[in-house]
C-alpha positions in Angstrom: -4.4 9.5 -3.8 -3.6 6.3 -5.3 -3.7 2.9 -3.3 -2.3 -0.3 -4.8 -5.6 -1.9 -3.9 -4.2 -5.7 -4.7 -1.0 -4.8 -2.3 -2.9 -4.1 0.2 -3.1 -7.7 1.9 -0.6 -10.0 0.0 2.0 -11.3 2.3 0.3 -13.6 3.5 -2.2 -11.7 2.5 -1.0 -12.0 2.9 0.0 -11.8 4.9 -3.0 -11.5 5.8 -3.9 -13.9 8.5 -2.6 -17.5 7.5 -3.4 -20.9 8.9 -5.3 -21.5 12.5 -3.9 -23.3 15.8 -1.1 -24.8 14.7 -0.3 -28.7 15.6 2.7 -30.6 15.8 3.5 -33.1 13.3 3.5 -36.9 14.0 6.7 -38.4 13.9 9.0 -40.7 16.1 10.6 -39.5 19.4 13.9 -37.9 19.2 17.0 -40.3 20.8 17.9 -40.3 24.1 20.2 -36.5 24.2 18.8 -36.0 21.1 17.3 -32.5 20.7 13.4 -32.6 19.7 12.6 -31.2 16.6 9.9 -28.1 16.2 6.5 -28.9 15.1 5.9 -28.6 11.8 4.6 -25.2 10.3 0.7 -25.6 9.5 -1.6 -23.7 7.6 -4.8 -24.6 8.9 -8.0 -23.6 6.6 -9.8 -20.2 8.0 -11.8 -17.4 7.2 -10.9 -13.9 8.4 -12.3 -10.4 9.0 -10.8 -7.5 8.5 -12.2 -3.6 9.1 -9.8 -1.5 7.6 -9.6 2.6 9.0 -7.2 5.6 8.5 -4.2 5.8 10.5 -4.5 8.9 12.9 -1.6 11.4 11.9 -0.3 9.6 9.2 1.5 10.6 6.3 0.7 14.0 4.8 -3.0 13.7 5.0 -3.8 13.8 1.4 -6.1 11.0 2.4 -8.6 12.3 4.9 -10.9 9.0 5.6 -10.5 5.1 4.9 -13.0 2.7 5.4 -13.0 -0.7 4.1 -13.0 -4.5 4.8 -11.2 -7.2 3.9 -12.4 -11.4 3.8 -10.2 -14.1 3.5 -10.9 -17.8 2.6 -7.9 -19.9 2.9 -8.1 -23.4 2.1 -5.9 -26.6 1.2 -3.1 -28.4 3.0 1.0 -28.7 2.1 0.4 -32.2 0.3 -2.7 -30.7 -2.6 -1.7 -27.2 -2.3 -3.4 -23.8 -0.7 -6.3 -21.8 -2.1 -6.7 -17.9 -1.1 -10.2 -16.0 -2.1 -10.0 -12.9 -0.9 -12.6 -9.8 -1.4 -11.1 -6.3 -0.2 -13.5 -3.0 -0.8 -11.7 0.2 0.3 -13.2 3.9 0.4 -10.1 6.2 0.4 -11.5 9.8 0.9 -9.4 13.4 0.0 -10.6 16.7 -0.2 -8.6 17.5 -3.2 -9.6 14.2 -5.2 -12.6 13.3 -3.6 -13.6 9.6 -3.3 -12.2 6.5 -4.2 -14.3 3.1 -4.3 -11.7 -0.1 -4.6 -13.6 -3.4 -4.9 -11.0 -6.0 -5.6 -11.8 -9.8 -5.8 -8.6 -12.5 -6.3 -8.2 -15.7 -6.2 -5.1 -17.7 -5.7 -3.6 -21.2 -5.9 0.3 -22.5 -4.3 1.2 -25.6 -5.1 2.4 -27.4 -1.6 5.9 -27.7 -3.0 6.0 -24.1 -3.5 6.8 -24.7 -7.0 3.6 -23.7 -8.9 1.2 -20.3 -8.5 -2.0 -19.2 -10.4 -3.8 -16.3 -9.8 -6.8 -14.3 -11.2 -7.9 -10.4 -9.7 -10.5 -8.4 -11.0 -11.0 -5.0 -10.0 -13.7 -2.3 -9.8 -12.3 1.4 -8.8 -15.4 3.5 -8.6 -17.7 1.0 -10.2 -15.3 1.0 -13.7 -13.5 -2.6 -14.1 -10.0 -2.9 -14.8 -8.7 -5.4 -17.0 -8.3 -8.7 -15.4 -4.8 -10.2 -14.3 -4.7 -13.6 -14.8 -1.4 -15.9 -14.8 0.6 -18.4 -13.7 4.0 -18.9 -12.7 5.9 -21.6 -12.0 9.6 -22.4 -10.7 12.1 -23.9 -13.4 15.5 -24.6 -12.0 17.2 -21.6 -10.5 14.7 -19.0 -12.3 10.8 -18.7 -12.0 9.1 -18.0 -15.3 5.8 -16.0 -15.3 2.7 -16.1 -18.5 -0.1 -13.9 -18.5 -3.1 -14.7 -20.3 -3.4 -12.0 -23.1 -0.4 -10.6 -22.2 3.2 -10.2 -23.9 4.9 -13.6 -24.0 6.1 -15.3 -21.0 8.8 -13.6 -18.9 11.6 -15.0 -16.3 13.2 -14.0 -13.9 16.5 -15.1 -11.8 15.7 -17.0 -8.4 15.3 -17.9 -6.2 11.8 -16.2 -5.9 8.9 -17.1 -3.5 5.7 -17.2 -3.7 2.9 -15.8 -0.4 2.9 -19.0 1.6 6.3 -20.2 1.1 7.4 -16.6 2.1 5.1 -17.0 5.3 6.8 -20.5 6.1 10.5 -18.8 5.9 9.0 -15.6 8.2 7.8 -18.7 10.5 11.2 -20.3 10.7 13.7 -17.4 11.2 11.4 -15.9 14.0 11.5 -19.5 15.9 15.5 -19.1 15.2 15.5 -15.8 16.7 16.5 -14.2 13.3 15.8 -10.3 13.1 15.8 -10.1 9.0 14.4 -12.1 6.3 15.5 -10.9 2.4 13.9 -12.7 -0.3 12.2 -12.1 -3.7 8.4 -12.9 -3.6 6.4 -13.1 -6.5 2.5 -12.8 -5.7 0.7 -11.6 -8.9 -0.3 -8.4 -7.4 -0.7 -5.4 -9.6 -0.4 -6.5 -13.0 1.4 -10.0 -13.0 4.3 -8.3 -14.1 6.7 -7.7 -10.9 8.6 -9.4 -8.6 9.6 -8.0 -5.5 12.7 -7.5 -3.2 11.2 -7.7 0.2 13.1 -6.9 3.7 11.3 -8.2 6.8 12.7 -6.7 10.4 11.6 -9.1 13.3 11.4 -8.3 16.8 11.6 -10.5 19.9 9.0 -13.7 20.9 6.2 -11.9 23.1 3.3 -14.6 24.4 0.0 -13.4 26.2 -2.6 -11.2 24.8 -2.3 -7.7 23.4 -0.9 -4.7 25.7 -3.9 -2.5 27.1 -3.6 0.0 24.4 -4.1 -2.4 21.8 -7.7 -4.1 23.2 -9.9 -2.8 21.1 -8.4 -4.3 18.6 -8.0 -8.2 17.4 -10.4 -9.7 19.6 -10.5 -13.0 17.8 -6.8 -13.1 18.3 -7.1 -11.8 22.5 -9.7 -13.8 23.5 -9.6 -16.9 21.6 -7.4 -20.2 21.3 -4.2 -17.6 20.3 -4.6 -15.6 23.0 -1.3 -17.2 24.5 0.4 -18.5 21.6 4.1 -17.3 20.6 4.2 -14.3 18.5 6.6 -11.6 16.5 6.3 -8.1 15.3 7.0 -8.2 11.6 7.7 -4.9 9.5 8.2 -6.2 6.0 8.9 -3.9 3.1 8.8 -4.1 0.1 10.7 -2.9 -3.0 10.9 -2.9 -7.2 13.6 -4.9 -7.9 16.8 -3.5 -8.0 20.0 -2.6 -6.7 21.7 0.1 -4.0 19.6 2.4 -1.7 15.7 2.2 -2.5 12.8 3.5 -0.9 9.9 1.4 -0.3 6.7 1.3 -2.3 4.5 -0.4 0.5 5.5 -1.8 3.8 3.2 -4.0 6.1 3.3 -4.1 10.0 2.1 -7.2 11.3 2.2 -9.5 14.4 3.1 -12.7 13.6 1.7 -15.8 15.3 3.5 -19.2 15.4 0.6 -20.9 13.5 1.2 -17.9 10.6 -2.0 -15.5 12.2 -1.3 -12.1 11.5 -2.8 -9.3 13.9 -2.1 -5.5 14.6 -1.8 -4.6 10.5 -0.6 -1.8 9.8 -0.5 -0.8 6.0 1.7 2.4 5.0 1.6 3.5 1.5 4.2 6.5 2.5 1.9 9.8 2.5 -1.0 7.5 4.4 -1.2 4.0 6.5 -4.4 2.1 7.3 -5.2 -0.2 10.2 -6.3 -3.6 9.8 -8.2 -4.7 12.7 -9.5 -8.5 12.8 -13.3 -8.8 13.7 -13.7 -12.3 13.2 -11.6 -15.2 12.5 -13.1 -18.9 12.1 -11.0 -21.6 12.3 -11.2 -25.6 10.8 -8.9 -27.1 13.2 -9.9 -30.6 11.5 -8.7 -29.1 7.9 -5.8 -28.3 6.4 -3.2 -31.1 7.8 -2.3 -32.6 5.0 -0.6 -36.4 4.9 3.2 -34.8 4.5 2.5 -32.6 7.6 1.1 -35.3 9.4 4.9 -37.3 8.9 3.1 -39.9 6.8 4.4 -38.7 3.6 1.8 -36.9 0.8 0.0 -39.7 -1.4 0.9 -39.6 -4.9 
């Protein structure tokens, strides 16, 4: 019964519920024939909820029950960079292994450029700590080069390689161009600083409205609030050890995708189990979060 406790909410982390209502940018009108551009992609400051709970008939069982929650603080703007604290505690639950307390607490900053990533996770598994991962890596030319404090020397690897909120910003755009697949490498820190990952994301068509009837107990935030009728995409996004020719995947996350970067209906599958992420609150600075370059003004030096 192991769970990749820092995994379990990364892509935008994860995937996890980026960004709030999403506003155009500010910019000149388009010619006369001209087409009009899209608004810009903004990740609006939030806080989010998540109650985590076993999938029913998922896997082999070896995990019986899964409780847990998740928070989220995102904060920061594309021109001074994003800032991610997230707090996850998960109670995984066998009858062969018994029970499995997960308290992980990370922190994470992007640089707006995408060029430039620090991170630092500490984690408790049954009230033991782990030893801390904390790093930074940064893009250099085609390659991104990775150093982790008390680790081996630094490390790099080929590009290009992106980090969570870049990755959510390419997600963003292939769904508006009606792409079904997104490949990249992301690196987020996760686990111990050490990997990068091939990821594969599978999108499906534009829906708009709330969530189907046999979804509305779930996501309420997201069916009855400013969202409610915003464009979204079911995402399945795996991911993978580097490497080449057939692989299986080590984690894959089911999400809905929302124009503004929102993620709803989580699904987490670690293979033999999945959990369900459902959101219980979600509260939104609609004031924060534009920074000057995604306002068309430029970012200040």
């Amino acid at each position: 019964m192991r769970l990749r406790s820092s995994r379990l909410l990364t892509a935008g982390l994860l995937v996890s519920a980026w960004g709030a209502q999403a506003a155009p940018a500010v910019s000149e009108p388009p010619a006369p024939g001209a087409p009009s551009a899209a608004p810009a992609i903004v990740l609006a400051n939030h806080r989010a909820v998540y109650d985590l709970s076993l999938a029913e008939g998922s896997g082999t069982r070896s995990v019986e029950s899964a409780r847990g929650r998740i928070v989220i603080d995102f904060r920061g703007d594309a021109c001074r960079g994003y800032t991610m604290l997230t707090r996850q505690v998960t109670e995984l639950s066998s009858g062969e292994s018994g029970t499995r307390l997960s308290d992980m607490r990370s922190t994470t900053f992007e640089g707006g450029e995408g060029r430039e990533f620090r991170f630092k996770t500490t984690t408790l598994t049954n009230n033991q700590p782990a030893a801390p991962v904390d790093g930074t890596a940064s893009e250099q030319g085609d390659a991104l080069t990775v150093k982790l404090k008390g680790g081996p020397k630094p490390f790099t690897v080929a590009g290009p390689v992106l980090f969570p909120s870049e990755h959510m910003r390419r997600l963003i755009d292939a769904a508006r161009a009606g792409q079904s697949t997104v490949s990249v490498k992301v690196y987020d820190g996760s686990d111990d600083g050490k990997k990068v990952y091939d990821t594969f994301a599978v999108i499906g068509h534009t829906a708009t409205g709330p969530a189907p009837a046999a979804d509305s107990a779930r996501d309420k935030p997201l069916r009855d609030g400013p969202l409610a009728g915003m464009p979204h995409w079911p995402v399945r996004l795996s991911y993978y050890t580097e490497g080449a020719g057939e692989r299986t995947p080590i984690y894959t996350l089911g999400f809905d995708l929302y124009e503004n970067g929102v993620s709803g209906a989580l699904k987490l599958d670690y293979g033999d189990f999945a959990i369900l992420g459902d959101m219980t609150a979600l509260d939104i600075d609609a004031k924060a979060g534009r920074g000057d370059k995604d306002s068309g003004k430029g970012c200040t030096p």
